[in-house]
C-alpha positions in Angstrom: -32.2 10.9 -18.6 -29.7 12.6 -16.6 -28.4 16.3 -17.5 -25.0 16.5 -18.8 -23.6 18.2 -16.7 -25.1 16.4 -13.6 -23.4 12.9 -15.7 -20.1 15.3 -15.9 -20.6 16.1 -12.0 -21.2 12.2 -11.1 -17.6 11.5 -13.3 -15.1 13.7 -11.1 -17.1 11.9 -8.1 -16.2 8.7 -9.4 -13.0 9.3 -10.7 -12.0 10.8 -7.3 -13.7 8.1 -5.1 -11.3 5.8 -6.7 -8.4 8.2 -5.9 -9.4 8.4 -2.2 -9.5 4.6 -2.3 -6.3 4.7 -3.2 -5.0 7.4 -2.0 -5.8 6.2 2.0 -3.2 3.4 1.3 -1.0 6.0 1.8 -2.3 6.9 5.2 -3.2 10.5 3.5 0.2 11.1 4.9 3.5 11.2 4.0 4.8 8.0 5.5 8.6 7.2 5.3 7.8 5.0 2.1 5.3 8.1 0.4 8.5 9.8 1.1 10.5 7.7 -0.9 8.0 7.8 -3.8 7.8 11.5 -3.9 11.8 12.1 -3.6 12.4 9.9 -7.0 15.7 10.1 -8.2 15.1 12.3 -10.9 13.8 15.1 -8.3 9.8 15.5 -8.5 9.1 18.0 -6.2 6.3 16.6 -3.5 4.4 20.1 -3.8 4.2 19.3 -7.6 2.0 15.9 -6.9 -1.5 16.8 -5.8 -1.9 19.4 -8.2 -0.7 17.1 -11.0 -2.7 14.3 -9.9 -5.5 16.7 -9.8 -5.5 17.5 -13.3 -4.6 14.0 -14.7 -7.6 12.4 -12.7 -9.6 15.5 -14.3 -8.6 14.8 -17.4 -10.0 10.7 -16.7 -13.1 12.1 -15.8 -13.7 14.6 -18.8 -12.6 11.3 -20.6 -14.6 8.8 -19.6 -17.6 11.4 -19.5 -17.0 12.4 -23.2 -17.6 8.7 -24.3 -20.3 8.6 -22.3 -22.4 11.5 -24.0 -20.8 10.1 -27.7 -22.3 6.5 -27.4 -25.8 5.6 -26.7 -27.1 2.8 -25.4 -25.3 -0.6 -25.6 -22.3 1.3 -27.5 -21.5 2.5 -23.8 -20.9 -0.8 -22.0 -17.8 -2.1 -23.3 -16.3 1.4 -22.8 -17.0 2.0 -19.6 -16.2 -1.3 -18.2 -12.8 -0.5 -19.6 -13.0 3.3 -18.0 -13.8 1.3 -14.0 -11.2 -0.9 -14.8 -8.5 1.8 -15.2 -10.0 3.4 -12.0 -10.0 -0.2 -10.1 -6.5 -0.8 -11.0 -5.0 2.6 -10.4 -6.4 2.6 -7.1 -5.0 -1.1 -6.8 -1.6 -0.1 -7.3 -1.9 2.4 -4.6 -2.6 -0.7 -2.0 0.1 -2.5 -3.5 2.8 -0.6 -3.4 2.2 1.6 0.0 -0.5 -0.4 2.0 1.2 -3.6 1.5 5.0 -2.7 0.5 5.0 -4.9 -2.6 7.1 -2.9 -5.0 7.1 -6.1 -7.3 3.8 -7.0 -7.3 2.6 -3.0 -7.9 5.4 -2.9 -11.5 3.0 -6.2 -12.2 0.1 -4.1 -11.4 1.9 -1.1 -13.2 2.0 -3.2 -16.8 -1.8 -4.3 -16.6 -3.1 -0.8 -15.7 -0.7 0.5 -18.3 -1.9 -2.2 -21.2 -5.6 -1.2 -19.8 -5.1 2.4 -20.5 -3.6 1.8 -24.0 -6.6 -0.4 -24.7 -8.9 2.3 -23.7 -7.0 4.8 -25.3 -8.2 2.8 -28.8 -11.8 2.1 -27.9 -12.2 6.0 -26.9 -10.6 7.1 -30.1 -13.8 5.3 -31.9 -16.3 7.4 -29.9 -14.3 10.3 -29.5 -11.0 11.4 -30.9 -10.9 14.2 -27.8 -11.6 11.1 -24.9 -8.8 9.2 -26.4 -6.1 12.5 -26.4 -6.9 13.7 -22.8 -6.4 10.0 -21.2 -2.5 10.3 -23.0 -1.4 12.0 -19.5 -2.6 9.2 -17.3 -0.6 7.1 -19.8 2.3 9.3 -19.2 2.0 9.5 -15.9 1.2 5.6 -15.2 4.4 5.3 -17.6 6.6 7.4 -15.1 5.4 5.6 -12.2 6.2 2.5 -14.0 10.1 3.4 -14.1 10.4 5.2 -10.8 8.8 1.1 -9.2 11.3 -0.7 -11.7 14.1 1.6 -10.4 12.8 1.4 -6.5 13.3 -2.7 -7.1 17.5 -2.1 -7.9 
């Protein structure tokens, strides 16, 4: 069995292996369009980004790693599926929408990776109340980046 906090170290790898999957659809540059997305209309500050990114994704990790340690065996599956496909479709949306230029088919991807994170939301409230609270930023933050794609499509 695997210490706890080597299974904590091998979450933040995870959870920001997916980012870097997603994040090189953006070139890890700020392409015209990356531009676009950090100059929303209601004025986030590009500089405000990373380091908000960085603590959301944090937060997933501590997540997903809490649920981990709380179930045992079996109990963990299900969960955990769940946690990868948040990671999958987060990083998904990142190809969408930059990579391929798809604004309509990310707000597609946007609702699914929302519904996913909801879902999870419940399932980590049955192993631990604490999982379930610190994956409500990512749900904030997928919800913002829901209406700043739904307003790029006017």
């Amino acid at each position: 069995m695997i210490s706890r906090t080597l299974s904590l170290v091998v979450f933040f790898v995870v959870v920001f292996a997916f980012v870097l999957i997603g994040g090189y659809a953006t070139g890890l540059t700020h392409s015209p369009f990356m531009k676009g997305f950090l100059q929303a209309f209601w004025g986030q500050s590009s500089w405000l980004v990373p380091p908000s990114w960085a603590i959301v994704y944090s937060l997933v990790a501590i997540s997903g790693w809490l649920v981990w340690n709380g179930a045992e065996g079996l109990e963990r599956i299900f969960p955990m599926m769940l946690f990868v496909s948040i990671l999958i479709a987060n990083a998904t949306w990142w190809w969408i929408y930059f990579e391929w230029g798809d604004p309509r088919l990310a707000l597609t991807n946007l609702g699914i990776l929302w519904g996913l994170i909801a879902f999870t939301i419940c399932i980590f409230f049955i192993h631990s109340r604490w999982a379930a609270a610190l994956l409500i930023p990512f749900f904030a933050w997928i919800s913002y980046a829901f209406v700043f794609n739904l307003y790029k499509l006017q």
